[in-house]
Every structure is written in structure tokens, then in C-alpha cells.
C-alpha positions in Angstrom: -1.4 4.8 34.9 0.6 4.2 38.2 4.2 5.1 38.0 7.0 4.9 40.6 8.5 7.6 42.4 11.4 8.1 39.4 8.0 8.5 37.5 8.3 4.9 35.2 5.2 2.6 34.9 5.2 1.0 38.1 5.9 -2.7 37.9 4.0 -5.6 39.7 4.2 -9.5 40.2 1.5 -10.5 37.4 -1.3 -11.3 41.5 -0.7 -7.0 41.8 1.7 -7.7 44.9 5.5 -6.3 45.0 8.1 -7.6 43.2 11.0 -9.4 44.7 14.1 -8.7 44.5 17.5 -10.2 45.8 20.9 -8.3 46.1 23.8 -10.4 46.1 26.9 -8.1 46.5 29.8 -8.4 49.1 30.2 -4.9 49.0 27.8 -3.4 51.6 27.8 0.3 50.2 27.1 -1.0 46.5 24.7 -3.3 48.0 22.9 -0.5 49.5 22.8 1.8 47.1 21.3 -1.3 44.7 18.4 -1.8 47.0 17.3 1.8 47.5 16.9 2.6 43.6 15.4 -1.6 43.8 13.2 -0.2 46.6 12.4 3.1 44.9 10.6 1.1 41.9 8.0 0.1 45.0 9.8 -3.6 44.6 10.6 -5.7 48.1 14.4 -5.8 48.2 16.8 -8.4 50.2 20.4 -8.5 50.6 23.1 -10.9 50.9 27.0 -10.7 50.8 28.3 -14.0 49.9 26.7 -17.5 48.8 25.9 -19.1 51.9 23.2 -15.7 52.9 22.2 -15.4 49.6 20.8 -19.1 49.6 19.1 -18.7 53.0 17.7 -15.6 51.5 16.1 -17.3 48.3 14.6 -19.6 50.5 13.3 -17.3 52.7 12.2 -14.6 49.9 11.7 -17.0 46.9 12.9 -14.2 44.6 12.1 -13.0 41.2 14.8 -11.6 40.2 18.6 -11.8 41.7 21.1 -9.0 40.8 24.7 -11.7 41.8 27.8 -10.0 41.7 30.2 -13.5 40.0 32.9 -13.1 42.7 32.2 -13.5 46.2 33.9 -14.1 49.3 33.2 -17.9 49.5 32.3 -19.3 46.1 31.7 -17.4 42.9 27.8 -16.1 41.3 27.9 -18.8 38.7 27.6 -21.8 41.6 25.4 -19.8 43.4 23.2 -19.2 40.4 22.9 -22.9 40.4 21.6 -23.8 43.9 19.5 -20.5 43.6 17.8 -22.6 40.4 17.0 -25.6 42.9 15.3 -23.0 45.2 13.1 -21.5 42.4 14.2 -22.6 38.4 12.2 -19.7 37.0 14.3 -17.2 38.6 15.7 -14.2 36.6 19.0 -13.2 37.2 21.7 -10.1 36.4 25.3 -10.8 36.5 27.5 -8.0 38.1 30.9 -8.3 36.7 34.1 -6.6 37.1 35.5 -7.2 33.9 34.0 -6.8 30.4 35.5 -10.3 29.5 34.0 -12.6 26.8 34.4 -15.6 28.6 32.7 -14.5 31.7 29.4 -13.9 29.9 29.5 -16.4 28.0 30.4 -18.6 31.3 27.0 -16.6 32.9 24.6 -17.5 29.8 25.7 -21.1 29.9 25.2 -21.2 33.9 21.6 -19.7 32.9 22.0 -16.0 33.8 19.9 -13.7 32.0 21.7 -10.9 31.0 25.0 -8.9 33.1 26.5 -5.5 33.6 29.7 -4.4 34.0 31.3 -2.6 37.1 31.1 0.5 36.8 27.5 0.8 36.5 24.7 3.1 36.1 21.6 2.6 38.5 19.2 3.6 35.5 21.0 0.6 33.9 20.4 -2.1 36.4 16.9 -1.2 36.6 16.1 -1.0 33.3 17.5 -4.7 32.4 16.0 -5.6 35.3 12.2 -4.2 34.2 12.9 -6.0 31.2 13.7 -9.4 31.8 10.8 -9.0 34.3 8.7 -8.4 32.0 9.9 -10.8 29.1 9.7 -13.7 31.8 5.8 -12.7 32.3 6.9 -12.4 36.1 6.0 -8.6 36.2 3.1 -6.6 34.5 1.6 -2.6 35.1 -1.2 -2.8 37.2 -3.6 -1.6 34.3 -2.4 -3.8 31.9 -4.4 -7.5 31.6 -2.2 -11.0 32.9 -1.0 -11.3 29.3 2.4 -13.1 28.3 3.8 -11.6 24.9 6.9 -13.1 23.1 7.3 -11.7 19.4 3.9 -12.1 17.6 2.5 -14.9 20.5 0.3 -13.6 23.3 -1.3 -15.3 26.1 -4.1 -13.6 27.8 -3.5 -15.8 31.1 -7.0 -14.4 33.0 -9.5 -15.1 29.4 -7.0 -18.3 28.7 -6.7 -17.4 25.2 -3.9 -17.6 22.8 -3.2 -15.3 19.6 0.0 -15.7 16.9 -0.4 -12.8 14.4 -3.4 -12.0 15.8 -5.2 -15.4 15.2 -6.6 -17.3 18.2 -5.0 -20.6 18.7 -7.1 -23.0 19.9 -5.1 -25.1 23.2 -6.3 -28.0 25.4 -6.1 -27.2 28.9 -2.7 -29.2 29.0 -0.9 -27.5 26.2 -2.4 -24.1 27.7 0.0 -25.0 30.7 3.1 -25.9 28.6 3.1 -23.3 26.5 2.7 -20.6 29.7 5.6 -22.2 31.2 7.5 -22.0 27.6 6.5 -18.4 27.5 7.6 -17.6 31.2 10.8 -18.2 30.2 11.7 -17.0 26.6 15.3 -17.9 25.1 15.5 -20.1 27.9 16.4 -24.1 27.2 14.1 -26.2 29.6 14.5 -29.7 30.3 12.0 -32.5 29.9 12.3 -33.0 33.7 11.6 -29.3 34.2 8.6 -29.5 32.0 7.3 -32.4 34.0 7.7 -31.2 37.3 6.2 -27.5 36.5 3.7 -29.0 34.3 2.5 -32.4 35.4 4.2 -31.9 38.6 5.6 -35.5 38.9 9.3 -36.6 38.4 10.9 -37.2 35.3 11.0 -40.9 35.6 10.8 -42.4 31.9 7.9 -40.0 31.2 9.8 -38.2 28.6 7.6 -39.6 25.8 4.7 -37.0 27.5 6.4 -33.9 26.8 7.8 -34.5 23.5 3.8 -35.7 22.8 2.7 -32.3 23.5 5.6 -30.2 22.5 4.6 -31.5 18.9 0.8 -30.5 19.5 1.7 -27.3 20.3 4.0 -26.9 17.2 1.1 -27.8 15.2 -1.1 -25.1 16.9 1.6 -22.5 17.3 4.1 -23.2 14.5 2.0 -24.0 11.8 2.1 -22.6 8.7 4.7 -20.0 10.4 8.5 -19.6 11.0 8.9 -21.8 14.1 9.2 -20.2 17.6 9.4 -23.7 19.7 12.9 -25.2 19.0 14.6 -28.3 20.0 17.9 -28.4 21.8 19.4 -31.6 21.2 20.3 -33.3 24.4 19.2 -30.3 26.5 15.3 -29.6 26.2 13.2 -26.6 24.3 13.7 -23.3 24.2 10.6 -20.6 22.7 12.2 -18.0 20.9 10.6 -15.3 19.0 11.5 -14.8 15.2 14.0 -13.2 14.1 13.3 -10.8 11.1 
């Protein structure tokens, strides 16, 4: 097994090349320090210390991941967090906060954060939530491991193209093999119709609304059936895959 130089599993994009990280901090010494243990884990690191650099940055780097501090020097981490979603929607991203305050996660959740930490931090502990939503967003795998996606019971070998739920093949059409990767990519994670249009049929929303909701119910039939449902609808919002809770 290859393991980083802090001797973990070392962590790849899902093609074997480095992941990507952006460092959005306007504190250059905390900044620095985040990129070397980033950079440690073999990943390729970027920094930025306010909104407008971290945007040039994503559209330079096309991230992964984003560790965003929520207050910087010209506009706050949850307006960032939304233009960094126009760059690249699938994007994970850890909130650094300064205050253990309900309302600011649950003002990062709504803005489509991933998960935070709060100032003071451990290293270990930014990595570590880092490796995992990684890894739970099928962005990252260990080089010996197959290009499988894996939320709860439901795994997608994405090199065979074959889907299991308990173990039991599920039998997809090359169309709902797409929507439910892109569903799987992003797990707890509401998408919109127009989202799955454009990542899936790659054409703009348009009216065509009647497409997805036709093939979100195929796939329920496939993947739900007979079992506690993962695929959910948000009223108003989109779907969200969620593994079951026991």
C-alpha cells in the first residue's frame, strides 16, 4: 500500500494524479502552515488571502477541495463559497471559523459547505475531514483500491460500470449509470434539476425538467426498491442521495 510521508494511505484524484487543494486564509503564517501538512499528504496545494485571489485561483487550479476561512478581508467565505460553485459545483469545502457559533454552521451548510473547524485547530484534524469528505465525494481514492464510489450499502465500480445495493447488482442503462455517479459524487448534497442537466445531459435547464424527474424515478425503482430509500426529494430544491440511517 502507498502511504504518505505521516505514514496514512496516500490519497489520489480517482485518474492516479495529485489531489488539489486550495487554501483560503488571510493569515499568511496559518496559511502556510495549512499547505505544508496539505502538501505533506503528496496533494498540490494553492493559496489565497482574500476572495478576489481565491477566485482567480479556482479558476486557475479548478480545486477539489477548498479549506475557506468565513471572514476575510474583502467579503466573507460564504459568498466566496458561492462563486467558487460557478467555477466548479462539485467542489468540496471546509469552513475555518473563529467561533464555535450555531448559526455560523448552520449559515455554512446552507451556503453548501461540507463540513467546518473551529480556530484553534489541530493539523491532524484538517486533514482528516479533509481525507474524508474526499473520499465520500468519490473525488479521491488509494492508488490500489479500484475507481469505486461507496455511499452506505450502494457501490459503483466506475472502471467495470457495475452497480451493487446489499451486494446485489443493479442493473442501469447507460443514462441512469451517469445520474446516479453524479448523485453519488456528491452524498448529503441537494442538487438541482438544472445541475443534473448540465453535468448529466450537458444542456441548459430550459423546460427540460420533466427529463430528470423521468429518470430519478427509474433509478428509485432500480436502487430503492424493495429497500429503505437512499434517493430523496427536496421540495423546491432538487435530490439529495443519502445513505440509511440505522
Amino acid at each position: 500500500m502507498n502511504t504518505t510521508r505521516s505514514g496514512r494511505p496516500a490519497l489520489t484524484r480517482p485518474d492516479g494524479t495529485p489531489l488539489r487543494v486550495l487554501v483560503v486564509d488571510d493569515d499568511p503564517d496559518l496559511a502556510e502552515v495549512l499547505s505544508g501538512a496539505l502538501r505533506y499528504e503528496g496533494w498540490r496545494i494553492r493559496t489565497a488571502g482574500d476572495g478576489a485571489s481565491a477566485l482567480a485561483a479556482a479558476r486557475e487550479l479548478l480545486p477539489d477541495a477548498v479549506v475557506l476561512d468565513v471572514m476575510l478581508p474583502d467579503t466573507d467565505g460564504f459568498a466566496v463559497l458561492r462563486d467558487l460553485h460557478a467555477v466548479k459545483p462539485d467542489v468540496c469545502v471546509l469552513f475555518l471559523t473563529a467561533r464555535d457559533a450555531v448559526e455560523d454552521r448552520i449559515a455554512g451548510i446552507t451556503a453548501g459547505g461540507d463540513d467546518y473547524v473551529t480556530k484553534p485547530f489541530s493539523l491532524e484534524e484538517v486533514v482528516a475531514r479533509l481525507r474524508g469528505l474526499l473520499r465520500r465525494a468519490g473525488m479521491a481514492r488509494q492508488p490500489d483500491e479500484g475507481p469505486r464510489l461507496v455511499v452506505g450499502d450502494l457501490v459503483m465500480d466506475e472502471e467495470a460500470r457495475e452497480v451493487t445495493r446489499g451486494g446485489e447488482l443493479v442493473e442501469l442503462s447507460p443514462t441512469e449509470f451517469e445520474l446516479l455517479r453524479f448523485l453519488m459524487r456528491n452524498p448529503r448534497r441537494v442538487l438541482s434539476k438544472a445541475q443534473i442537466l448540465d453535468r448529466v445531459w450537458s444542456y441548459d435547464f430550459g423546460g427540460r425538467a420533466h427529463v430528470v424527474e423521468l429518470y430519478i424515478s427509474y433509478l428509485r425503482k432500480k436502487v430503492d426498491a424493495g429497500r429503505d430509500p437512499m434517493i430523496h426529494t427536496v421540495r423546491g430544491a432538487g435530490y439529495v442521495l443519502k445513505p440509511v440511517t440505522p
